[in-house]
Wavefront OBJ file of the C-alpha trace (Angstrom):
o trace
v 33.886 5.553 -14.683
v 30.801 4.911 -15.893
v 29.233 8.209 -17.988
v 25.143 7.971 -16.414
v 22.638 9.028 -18.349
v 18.948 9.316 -17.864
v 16.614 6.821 -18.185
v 14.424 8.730 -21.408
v 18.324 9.036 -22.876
v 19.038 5.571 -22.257
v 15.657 4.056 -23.326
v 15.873 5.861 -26.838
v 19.892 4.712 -26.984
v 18.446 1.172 -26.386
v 15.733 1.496 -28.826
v 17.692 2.994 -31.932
v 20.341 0.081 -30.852
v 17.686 -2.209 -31.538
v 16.781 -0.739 -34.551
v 19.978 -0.588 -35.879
v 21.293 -4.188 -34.733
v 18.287 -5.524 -36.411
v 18.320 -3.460 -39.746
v 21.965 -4.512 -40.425
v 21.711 -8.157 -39.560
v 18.521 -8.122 -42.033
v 20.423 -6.727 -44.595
v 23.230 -9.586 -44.018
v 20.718 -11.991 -43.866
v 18.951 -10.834 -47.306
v 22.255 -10.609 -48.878
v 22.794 -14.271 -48.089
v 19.376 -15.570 -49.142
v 19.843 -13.192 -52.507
v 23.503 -14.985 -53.044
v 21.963 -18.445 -52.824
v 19.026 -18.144 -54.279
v 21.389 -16.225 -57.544
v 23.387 -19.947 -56.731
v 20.366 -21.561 -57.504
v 19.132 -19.898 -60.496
v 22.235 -20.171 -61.904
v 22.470 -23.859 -61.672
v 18.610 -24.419 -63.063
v 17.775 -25.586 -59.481
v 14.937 -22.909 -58.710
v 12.097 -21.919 -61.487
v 11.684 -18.768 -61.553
v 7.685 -17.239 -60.687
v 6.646 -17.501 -64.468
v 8.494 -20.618 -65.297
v 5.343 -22.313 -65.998
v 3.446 -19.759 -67.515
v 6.745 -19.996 -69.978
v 5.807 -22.858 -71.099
v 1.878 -22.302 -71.840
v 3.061 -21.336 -75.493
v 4.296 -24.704 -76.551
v 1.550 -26.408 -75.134
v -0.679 -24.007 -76.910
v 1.000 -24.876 -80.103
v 0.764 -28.091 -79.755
v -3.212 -28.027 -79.311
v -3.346 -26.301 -82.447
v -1.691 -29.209 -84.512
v -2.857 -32.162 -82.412
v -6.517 -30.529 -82.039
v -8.436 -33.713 -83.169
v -6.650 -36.295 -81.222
v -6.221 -34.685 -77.912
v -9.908 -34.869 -77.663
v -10.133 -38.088 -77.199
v -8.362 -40.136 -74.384
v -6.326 -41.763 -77.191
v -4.017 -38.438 -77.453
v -4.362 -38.176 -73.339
v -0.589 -39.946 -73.334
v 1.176 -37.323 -76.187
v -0.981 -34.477 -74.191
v 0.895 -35.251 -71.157
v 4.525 -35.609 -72.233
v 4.089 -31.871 -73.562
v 2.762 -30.944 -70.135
v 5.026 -30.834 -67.023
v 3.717 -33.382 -64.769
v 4.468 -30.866 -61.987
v 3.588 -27.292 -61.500
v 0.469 -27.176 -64.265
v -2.534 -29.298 -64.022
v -4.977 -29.384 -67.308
v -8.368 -30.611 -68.379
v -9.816 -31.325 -71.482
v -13.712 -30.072 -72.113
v -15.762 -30.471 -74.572
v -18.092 -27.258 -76.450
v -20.509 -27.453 -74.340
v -18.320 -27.741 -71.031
v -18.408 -31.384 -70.464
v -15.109 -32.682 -68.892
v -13.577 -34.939 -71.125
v -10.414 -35.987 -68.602
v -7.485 -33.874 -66.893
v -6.231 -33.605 -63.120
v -7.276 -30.104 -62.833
v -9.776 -29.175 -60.524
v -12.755 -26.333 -61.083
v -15.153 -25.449 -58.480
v -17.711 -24.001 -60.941
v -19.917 -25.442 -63.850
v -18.838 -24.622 -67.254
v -21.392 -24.079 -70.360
v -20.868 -23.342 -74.369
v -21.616 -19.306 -73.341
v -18.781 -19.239 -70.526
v -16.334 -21.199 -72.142
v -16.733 -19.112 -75.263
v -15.559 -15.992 -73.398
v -13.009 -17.172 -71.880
v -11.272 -18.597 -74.525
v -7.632 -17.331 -75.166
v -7.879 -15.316 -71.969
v -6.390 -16.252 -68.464
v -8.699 -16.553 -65.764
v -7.743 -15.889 -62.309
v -9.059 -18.060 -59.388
v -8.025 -18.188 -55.484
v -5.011 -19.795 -55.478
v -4.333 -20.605 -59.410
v -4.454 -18.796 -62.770
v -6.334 -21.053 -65.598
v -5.351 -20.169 -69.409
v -7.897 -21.232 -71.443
v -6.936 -22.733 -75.176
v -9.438 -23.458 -77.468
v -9.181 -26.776 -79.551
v -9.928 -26.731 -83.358
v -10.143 -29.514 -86.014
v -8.132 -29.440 -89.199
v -10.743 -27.901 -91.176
v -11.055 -25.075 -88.602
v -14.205 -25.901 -86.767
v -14.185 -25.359 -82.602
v -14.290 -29.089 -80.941
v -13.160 -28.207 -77.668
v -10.754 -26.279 -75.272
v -7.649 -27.139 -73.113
v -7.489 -25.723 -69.832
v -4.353 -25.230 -68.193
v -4.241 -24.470 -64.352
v -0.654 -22.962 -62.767
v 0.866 -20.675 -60.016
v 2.923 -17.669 -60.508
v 5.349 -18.857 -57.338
v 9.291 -20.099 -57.303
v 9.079 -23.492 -57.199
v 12.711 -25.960 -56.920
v 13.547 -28.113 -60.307
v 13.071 -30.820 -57.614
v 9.794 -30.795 -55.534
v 11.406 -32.041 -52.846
v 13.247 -28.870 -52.480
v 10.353 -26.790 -52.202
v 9.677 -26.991 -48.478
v 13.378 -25.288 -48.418
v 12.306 -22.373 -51.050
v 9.505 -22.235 -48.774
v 11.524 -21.520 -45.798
v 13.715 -19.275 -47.511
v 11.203 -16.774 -48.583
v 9.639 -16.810 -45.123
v 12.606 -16.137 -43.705
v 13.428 -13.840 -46.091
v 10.337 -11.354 -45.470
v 10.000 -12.140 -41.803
v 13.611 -12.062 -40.840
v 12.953 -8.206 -39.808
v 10.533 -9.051 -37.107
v 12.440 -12.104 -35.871
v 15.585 -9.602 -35.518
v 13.913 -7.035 -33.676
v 12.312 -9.632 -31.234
v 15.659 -10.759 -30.561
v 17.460 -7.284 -29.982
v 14.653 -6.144 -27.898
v 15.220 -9.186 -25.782
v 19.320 -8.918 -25.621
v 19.035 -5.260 -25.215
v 16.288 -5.736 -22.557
v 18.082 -7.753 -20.354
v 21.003 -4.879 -20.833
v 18.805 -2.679 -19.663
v 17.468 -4.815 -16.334
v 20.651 -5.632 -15.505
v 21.044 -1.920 -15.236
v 18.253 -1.194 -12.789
v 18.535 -4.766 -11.699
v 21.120 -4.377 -9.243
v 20.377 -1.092 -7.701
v 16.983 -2.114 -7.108
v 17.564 -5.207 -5.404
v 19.579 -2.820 -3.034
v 17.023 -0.807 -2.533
v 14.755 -3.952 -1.646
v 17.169 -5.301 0.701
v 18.055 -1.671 2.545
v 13.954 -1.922 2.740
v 13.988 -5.418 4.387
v 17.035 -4.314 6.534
v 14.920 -1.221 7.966
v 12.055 -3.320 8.450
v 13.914 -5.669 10.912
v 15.304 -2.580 12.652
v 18.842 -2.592 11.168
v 20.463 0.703 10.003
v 23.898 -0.683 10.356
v 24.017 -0.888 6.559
v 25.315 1.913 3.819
v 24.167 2.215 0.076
v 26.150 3.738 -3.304
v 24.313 4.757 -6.383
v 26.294 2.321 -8.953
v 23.737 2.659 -12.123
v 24.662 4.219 -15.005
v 21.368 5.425 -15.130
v 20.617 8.997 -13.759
v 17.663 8.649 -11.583
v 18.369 5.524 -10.318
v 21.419 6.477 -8.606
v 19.528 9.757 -7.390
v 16.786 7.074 -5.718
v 19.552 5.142 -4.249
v 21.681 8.007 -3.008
v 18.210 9.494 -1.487
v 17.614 5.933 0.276
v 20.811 6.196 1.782
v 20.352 9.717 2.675
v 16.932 8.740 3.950
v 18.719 5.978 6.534
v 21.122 8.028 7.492
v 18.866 10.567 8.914
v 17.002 7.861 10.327
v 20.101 6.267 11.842
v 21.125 9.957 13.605
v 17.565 10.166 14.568
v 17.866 7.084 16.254
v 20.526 8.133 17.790
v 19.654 11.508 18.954
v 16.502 9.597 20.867
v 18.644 7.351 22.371
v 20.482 9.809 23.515
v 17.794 11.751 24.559
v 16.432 9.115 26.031
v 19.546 8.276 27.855
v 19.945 11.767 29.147
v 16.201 11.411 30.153
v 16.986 8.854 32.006
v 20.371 10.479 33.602
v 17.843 13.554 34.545
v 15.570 11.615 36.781
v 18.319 9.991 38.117
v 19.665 12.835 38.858
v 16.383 14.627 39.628
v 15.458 11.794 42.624
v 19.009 12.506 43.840
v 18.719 16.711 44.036
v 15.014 15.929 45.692
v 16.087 13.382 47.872
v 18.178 15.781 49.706
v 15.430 18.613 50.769
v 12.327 15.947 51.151
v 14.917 13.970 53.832
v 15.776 16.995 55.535
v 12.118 18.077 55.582
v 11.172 14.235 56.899
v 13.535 14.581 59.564
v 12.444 18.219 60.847
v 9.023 16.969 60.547
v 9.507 14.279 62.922
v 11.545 16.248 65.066
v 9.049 18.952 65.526
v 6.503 16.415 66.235
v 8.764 15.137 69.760
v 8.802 19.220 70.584
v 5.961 19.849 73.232
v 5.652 23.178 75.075
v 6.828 26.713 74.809
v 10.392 25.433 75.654
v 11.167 24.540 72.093
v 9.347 27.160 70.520
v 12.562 28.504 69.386
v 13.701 25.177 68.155
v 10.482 24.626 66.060
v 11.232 28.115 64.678
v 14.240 27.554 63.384
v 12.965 23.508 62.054
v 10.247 25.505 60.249
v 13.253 27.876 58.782
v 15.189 24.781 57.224
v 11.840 23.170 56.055
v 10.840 26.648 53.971
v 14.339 26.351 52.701
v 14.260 23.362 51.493
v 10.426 23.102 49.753
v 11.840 26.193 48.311
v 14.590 24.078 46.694
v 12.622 21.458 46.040
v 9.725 23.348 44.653
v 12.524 24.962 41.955
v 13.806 22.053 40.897
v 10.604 20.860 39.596
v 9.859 24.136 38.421
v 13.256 23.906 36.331
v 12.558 20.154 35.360
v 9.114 21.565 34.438
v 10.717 24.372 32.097
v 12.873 21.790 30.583
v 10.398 19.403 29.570
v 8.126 22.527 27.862
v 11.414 23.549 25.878
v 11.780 20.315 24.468
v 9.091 19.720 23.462
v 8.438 20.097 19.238
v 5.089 22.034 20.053
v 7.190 24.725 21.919
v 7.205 28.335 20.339
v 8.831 31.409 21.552
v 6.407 34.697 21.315
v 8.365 37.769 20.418
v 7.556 40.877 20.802
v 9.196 44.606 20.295
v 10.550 45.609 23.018
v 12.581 48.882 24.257
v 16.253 47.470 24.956
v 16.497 50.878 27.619
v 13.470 50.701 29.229
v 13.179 47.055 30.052
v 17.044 47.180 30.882
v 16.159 49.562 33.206
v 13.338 47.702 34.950
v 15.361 44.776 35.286
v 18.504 46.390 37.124
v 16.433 47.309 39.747
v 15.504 43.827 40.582
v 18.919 42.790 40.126
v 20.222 45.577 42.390
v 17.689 44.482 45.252
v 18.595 41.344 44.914
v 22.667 42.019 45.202
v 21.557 44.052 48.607
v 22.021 41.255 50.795
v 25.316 40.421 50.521
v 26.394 44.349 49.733
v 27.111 43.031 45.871
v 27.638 46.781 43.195
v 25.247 45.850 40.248
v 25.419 48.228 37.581
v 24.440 47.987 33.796
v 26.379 48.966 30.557
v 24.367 49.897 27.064
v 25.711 50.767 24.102
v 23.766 51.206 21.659
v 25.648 51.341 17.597
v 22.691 51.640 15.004
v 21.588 54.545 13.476
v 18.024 53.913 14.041
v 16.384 52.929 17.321
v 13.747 50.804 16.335
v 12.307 48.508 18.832
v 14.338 45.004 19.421
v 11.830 42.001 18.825
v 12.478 38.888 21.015
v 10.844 36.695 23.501
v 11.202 39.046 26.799
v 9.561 36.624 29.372
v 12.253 34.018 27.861
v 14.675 36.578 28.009
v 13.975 37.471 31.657
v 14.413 33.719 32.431
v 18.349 32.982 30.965
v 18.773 36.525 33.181
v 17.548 35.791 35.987
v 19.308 32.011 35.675
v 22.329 34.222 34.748
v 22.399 36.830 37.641
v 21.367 34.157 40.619
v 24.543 32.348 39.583
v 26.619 35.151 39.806
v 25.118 36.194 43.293
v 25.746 32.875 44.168
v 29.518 32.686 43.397
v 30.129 36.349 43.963
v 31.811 37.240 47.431
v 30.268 40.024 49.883
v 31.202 43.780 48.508
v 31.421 42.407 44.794
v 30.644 43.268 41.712
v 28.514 41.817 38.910
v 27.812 44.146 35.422
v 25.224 43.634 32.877
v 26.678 45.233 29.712
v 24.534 45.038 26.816
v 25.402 46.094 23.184
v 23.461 46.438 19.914
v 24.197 46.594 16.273
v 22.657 46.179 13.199
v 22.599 42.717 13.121
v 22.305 41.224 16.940
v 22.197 42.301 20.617
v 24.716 40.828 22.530
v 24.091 40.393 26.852
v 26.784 39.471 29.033
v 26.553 39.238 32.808
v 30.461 39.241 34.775
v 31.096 38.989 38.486
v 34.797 39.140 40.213
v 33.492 35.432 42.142
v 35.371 32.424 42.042
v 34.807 31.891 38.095
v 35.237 28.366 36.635
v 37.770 26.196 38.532
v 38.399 23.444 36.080
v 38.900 24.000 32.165
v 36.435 21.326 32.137
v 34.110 23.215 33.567
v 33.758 25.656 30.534
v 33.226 23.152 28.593
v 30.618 21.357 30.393
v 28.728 24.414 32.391
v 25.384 24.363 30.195
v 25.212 20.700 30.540
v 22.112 19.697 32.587
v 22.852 18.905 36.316
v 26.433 19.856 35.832
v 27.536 21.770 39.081
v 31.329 21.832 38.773
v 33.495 21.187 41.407
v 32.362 23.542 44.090
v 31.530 22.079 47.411
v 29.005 24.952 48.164
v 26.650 24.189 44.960
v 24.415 21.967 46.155
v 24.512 23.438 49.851
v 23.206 26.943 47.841
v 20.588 25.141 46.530
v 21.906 24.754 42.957
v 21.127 22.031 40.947
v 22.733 22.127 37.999
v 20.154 23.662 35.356
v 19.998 26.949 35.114
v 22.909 27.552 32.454
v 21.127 24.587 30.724
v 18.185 26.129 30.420
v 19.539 29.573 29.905
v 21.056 27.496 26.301
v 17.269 25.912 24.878
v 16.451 29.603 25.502
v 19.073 30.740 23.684
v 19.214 28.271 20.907
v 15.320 28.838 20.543
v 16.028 32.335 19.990
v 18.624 31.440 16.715
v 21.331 32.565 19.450
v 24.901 31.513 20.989
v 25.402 31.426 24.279
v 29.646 30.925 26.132
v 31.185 31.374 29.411
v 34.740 32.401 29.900
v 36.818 33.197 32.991
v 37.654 37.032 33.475
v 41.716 37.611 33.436
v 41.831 38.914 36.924
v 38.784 37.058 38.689
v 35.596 35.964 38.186
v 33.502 34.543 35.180
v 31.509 36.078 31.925
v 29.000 34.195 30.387
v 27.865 36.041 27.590
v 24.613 35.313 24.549
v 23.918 36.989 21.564
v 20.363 37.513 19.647
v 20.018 37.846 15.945
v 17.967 41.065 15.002
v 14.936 39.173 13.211
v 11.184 39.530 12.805
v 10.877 35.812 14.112
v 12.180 33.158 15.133
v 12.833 29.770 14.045
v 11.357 26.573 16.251
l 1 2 3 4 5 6 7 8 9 10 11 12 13 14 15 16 17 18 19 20 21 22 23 24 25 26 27 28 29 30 31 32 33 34 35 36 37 38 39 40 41 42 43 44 45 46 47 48 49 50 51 52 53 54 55 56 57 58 59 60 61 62 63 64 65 66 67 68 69 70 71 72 73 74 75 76 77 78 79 80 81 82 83 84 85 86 87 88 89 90 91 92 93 94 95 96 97 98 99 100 101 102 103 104 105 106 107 108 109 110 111 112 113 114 115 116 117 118 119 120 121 122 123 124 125 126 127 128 129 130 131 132 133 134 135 136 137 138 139 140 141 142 143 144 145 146 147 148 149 150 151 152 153 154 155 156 157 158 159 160 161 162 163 164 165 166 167 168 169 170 171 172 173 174 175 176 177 178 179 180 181 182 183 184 185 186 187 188 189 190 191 192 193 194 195 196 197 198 199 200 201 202 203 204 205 206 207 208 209 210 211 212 213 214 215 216 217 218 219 220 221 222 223 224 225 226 227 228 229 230 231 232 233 234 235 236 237 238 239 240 241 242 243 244 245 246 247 248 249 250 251 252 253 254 255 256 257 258 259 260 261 262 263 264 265 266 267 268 269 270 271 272 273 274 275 276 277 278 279 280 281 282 283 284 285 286 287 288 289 290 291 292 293 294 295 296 297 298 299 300 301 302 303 304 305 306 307 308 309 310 311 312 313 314 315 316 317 318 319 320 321 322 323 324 325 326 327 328 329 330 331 332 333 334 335 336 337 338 339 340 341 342 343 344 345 346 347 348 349 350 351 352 353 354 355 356 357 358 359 360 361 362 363 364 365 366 367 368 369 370 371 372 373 374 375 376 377 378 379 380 381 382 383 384 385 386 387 388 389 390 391 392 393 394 395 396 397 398 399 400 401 402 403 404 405 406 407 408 409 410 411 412 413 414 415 416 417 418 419 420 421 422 423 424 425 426 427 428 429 430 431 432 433 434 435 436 437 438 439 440 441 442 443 444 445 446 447 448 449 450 451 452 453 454 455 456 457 458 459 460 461 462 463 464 465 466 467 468 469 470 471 472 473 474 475 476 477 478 479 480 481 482 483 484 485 486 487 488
C-alpha cells in the first residue's frame, strides 16, 4: 500500500528530488567534460587560455634583434613566420602612429604621446588584449612599435575544433540549468500523474451528477493526502445525495399511497352522506320525520369522520414539514396528569370502561418536566381513543406514567383485543395501517393516529412501541428525554 503524504510534504520531496537528480548528474557531466578536456591537453590538442600570451616573449625578442627590418614591408614575411597565423593578429606603426601594415584591427587613432605610454604595457580592449612592443634600431634610437592583439580563451590546436571547445564550455557552465529543467519536467509529470487520475474522477462523478446519475461509487487512490480526503468527501457527498434521493422518492411514493388512500377513507362517509342526502330529499311530510332523524344521525357521523381525517392528513402534512418546531414548556407531570384523567374517565363512561392513572415519580428533585404539552395531549388522546375503541364494555385501560432522572416514560394498556397478527406490531405506526380488524374502518378509524402519535414522538428525541399484554389486551408505550429543548 501506498504510504500518502500531503501535498506541502510531497511538493518539497519532489523539489529536493529535483535538486538532487540534477546536482549529481552535473557533477557526472563535469567529470566527463574535465576527463576529456585533461585528454586533450594531454595530447597538445587544446591551448590552454594563455597559450598565446606564451608566446608574446619570443616575438618580443625577436623585434628587438630584427628592429630595423621589420619596419619595412621587406621583413613583413620573417615577421610573420614568428607570429602564429592564428590566435594573435599584429600591426606595425610607425612613431608617430601611422600604420605601417598588420591584420590587426584598432578602433581608435594613435599619436607619438599615446603610443609612448603604452609602450611595454598591455592594453585591454572589448574583446582583445593588445601588448604593445616598441621597435628600436641598432644604435638604440625608437623607430617604431609592434602591436600584438590576442584573447585569453581555450582555443583547439586545430581551428576547426573550436566550435566543439565552444560547445563544451557551454555545456559545461549551463549543464546545471539544463538538468534542473529536465527534472522539473520528469518529476512534474510524476507529480500530475498523481493528482491526474483522481481528478479526472472527480470530473467525471461531476458530469455523472449533472446527467442525473448517482449509480456510480468513488475510492480515494492518491498517494497524496488531501486528494484522497476530496475524493472520499465527493463520494460521501453522492452518497448522501443518492439516500436523499431516495428518501424523496419514497416520500413521494408514500405521498402518493396517502392520497390514495386518503380518497379511499373519504370516499366512504361523502357516499354515505350523498346517498342520505338524496334520500331525505324523496321524504315529504311528518311521516318520515323519524326517518330524516335518524338520515341526519348517519350524516353527523360521517362529516365527523370525514372532517378528522382531514384534520389528521392536515396534522401530518404540518409535522413534516422542515419549518415544523415543537414549543416546550415546563410543565407539572401531577397536575396536568390529573387534568387529563378526567377527560379520559368521561370519555370511558359510555361504554362503562375503569380508567385509572399510575405515577411514580424516582428523582430526588421535582423540578418541572419541559416538553411540548399540546403535542403531548395529541399522541394521548390518539393513544386513549384507540384503546376505547378496541376495549370491550366493563374494561379497563391504565395510564401509568414514570419519571427518572433522565426521561419520562407514558404507557397507555387496555385488556381489548390487542394486536392480532405479529405483523401488526410491526406495522401499527405505519400511516393508514388498520390491521386486520373488520370493525376499524366501521369505528371510524383510519389508520393514523399511531402514525402521528410517532412524528410526535420522534420530534420530541423520543421512542415510541406497542406490545401485546400476556393475558389480554395491548401496551403501547413512549418515552421523553429530560432536556431543555428539543431537536427539529
Amino acid at each position: 500500500m501506498t504510504k500518502q503524504r500531503s501535498i506541502k510534504n510531497t511538493f518539497a520531496r519532489h523539489f529536493v528530488s529535483i535538486l538532487a537528480c540534477s546536482l549529481l548528474a552535473t557533477f557526472i557531466t563535469w567529470g566527463i567534460l574535465v576527463l576529456l578536456l585533461g585528454y586533450l591537453f594531454n595530447h597538445d590538442n587544446l591551448f590552454p587560455a594563455n597559450h598565446y600570451e606564451a608566446q608574446i616573449p619570443v616575438i618580443s625578442e625577436y623585434a628587438k634583434t630584427q628592429g630595423d627590418s621589420i619596419m619595412s614591408t621587406q621583413g613583413q614575411a620573417g615577421l610573420e613566420k614568428v607570429i602564429p597565423s592564428q590566435g594573435i593578429n599584429y600591426l606595425v606603426v610607425s612613431p608617430a602612429g601611422e600604420i605601417l601594415y598588420g591584420d590587426l584591427q584598432i578602433t581608435e587613432s594613435l599619436n607619438r604621446q599615446k603610443l609612448l605610454a603604452r609602450l611595454n604595457q598591455t592594453h585591454s580592449s572589448l574583446d582583445q588584449f593588445v601588448k604593445y612592443i616598441p621597435v628600436m634600431s641598432r644604435n638604440g634610437e625608437f623607430i617604431g612599435a609592434l602591436l600584438l592583439g590576442y584573447h585569453l580563451k581555450v582555443t583547439a590546436a586545430n581551428p576547426a575544433l573550436n566550435p566543439i571547445v565552444t560547445f563544451g564550455f557551454l555545456t559545461f557552465f549551463l549543464s546545471p540549468f539544463l538538468y534542473i529543467i529536465l527534472f522539473t519536467f520528469i518529476f512534474g509529470r510524476r507529480f500530475s500523474r498523481m493528482i491526474n487520475a483522481p481528478l479526472q474522477q472527480l470530473l467525471q462523478g461531476a458530469e455523472m451528477i449533472k446527467a442525473q446519475n448517482l449509480r456510480f461509487s468513488m475510492t480515494g487512490t492518491s498517494p497524496i493526502t488531501e486528494v484522497n480526503r476530496l475524493t472520499n468527501a465527493f463520494e460521501d457527498m453522492r452518497q448522501e445525495l443518492e439516500h436523499s434521493i431516495e428518501r424523496e422518492w419514497r416520500m413521494e411514493k408514500e405521498r402518493s399511497t396517502m392520497f390514495a388512500a386518503l380518497a379511499h377513507d373519504l370516499r366512504t362517509p361523502l357516499t354515505i352522506i350523498q346517498g342520505h342526502v338524496e334520500g331525505m330529499e324523496q321524504m315529504e311530510g311528518e311521516a318520515y320525520a323519524d326517518k330524516r332523524a335518524q338520515y341526519l344521525q348517519v350524516i353527523r357521523r360521517n362529516t365527523i369522520r370525514a372532517s378528522k381525517l382531514l384534520q389528521d392528513m392536515n396534522t401530518i402534512a404540518e409535522l413534516e414539514k422542515m419549518s415544523f418546531r415543537l414549543q416546550p414548556l415546563p410543565v407539572d407531570i401531577e397536575e396536568f396528569a390529573d387534568h387529563k384523567t378526567v377527560e379520559y374517565a368521561a370519555l370511558c363512561k359510555d361504554k362503562n370502561i375503569t380508567f385509572d392513572t399510575e405515577i411514580n415519580d424516582y428523582r430526588t428533585v421535582n423540578n418541572p418536566v419541559i416538553f411540548d404539552p399540546y403535542r403531548i395531549i395529541q399522541v394521548l388522546d390518539n393513544l386513549v381513543s384507540n384503546s376505547i375503541r378496541y376495549t370491550p364494555e366493563a374494561g379497563r385501560i391504565q395510564w401509568r406514567i414514570e419519571i427518572t432522572g433522565q426521561q419520562v416514560m407514558m404507557s397507555i394498556t387496555d385488556n381489548g383485543a390487542g394486536f392480532a397478527q405479529p405483523q401488526d406490531l410491526q406495522q401499527a405506526f405505519k400511516q393508514f395501517y388498520q390491521g386486520n380488524h373488520s370493525s376499524s374502518r366501521q369505528k371510524g378509524h383510519s389508520g393514523l393516529g399511531l402514525y402521528i402519535a410517532k412524528l410526535l414522538i420522534q420530534h420530541h428525541g423520543g421512542q415510541i412501541c406497542a406490545e401485546n399484554n400476556p393475558a389480554c389486551g395491548a401496551t403501547v408505550r413512549f418515552t421523553l428525554p429530560l432536556q431543555d429543548t428539543y431537536p427539529n
